[in-house]
N, C-alpha and C positions, 0 to 999 in steps of 0.2 A: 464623698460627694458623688454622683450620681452622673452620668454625663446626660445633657441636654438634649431632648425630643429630636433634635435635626441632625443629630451626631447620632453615628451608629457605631456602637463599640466594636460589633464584631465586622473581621474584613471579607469575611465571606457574604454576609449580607449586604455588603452595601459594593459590592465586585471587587474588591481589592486579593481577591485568592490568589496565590499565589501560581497555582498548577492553572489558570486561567490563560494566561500565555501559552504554556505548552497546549491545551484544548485548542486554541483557536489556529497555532501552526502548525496541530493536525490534521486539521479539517477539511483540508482540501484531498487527505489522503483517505479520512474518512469515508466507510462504506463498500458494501461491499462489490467484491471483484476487482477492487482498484489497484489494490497493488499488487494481484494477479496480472492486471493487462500491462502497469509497469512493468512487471520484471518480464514478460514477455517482449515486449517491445523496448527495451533497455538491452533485447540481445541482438535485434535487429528491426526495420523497417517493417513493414506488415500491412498486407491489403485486410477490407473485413471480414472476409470468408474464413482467411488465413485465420487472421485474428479467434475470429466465433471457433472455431475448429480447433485451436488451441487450449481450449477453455472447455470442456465439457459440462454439459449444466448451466451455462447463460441460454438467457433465449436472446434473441436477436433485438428485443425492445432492448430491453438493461442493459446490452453491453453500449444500443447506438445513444442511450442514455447516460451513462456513465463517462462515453467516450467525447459528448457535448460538456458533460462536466468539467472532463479532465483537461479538455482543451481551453474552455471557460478562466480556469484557473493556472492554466498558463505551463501544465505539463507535459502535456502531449503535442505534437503538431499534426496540422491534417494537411496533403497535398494533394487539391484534384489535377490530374492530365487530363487536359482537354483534347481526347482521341475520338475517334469510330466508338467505340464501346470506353465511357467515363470509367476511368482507372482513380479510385482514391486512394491512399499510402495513409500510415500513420507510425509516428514515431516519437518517442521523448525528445521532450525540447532541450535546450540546452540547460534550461532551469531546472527540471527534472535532474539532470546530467551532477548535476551535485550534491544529489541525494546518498549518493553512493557510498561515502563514505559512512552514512550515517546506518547505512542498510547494513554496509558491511560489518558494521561497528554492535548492531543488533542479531546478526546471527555469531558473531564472536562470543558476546556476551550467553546467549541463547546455548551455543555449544560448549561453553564452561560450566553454567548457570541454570540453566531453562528448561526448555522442553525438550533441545535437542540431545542436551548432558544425559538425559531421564532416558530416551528414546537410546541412545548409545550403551549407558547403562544395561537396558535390559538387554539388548541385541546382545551383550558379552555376557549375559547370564543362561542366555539361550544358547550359544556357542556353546558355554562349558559344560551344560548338560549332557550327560550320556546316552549315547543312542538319537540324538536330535543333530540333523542334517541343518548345517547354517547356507 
């Protein structure tokens, strides 16, 4: 028997996927430079000059873009001092702050597994070469 025009057998079509969760609690991380200025400012505090200067290749729109985002969604924080010359700061929030394990948990995997196994790999293939300066 056939299932009925309002029923939709598959659960991809009708949103039921399963990896649809995981999509949508990446998304805030989604994009690029983002989790460049995370892990920058996961190491400390950061004005935007700082910031832009750490990052070579943002232009100044996408990172003040990015950084509206990141705040949007509740990962960064932004602190202006109200001085002589406006001092803004920006730092992981403390919601961001729990990310951590999961970051660390992906370059674990990454240097067992991944890119960085690959990358480690050839560095010791290049070592053992003769006449090649590591």
């Amino acid at each position: 028997m056939y299932p009925s025009h309002d029923q939709d057998p598959h659960p991809i079509a009708n949103g039921d996927a399963p990896y649809l969760k995981l999509i949508e609690a990446m998304r805030p991380l989604a994009g690029k430079w983002k989790i460049e200025i995370l892990w920058i400012l996961a190491q400390r505090r950061h004005r935007f000059g700082e910031l832009r200067r750490s990052l070579p290749g943002i232009t100044q729109h996408m990172l003040t873009l990015r950084l509206r985002e990141m705040e949007a969604d509740g990962l960064i924080r932004r602190t202006v001092y109200p001085e002589n010359v406006l001092r803004v700061e920006y730092e992981v929030s403390e919601v961001a702050q729990r990310l951590k394990p999961a970051f660390k948990a992906l370059v674990e995997w990454s240097e067992q597994y991944g890119p960085l196994s690959k990358q480690r790999e050839a560095d010791s293939v290049v070592r053992a070469l003769p006449g090649i300066a590591a």
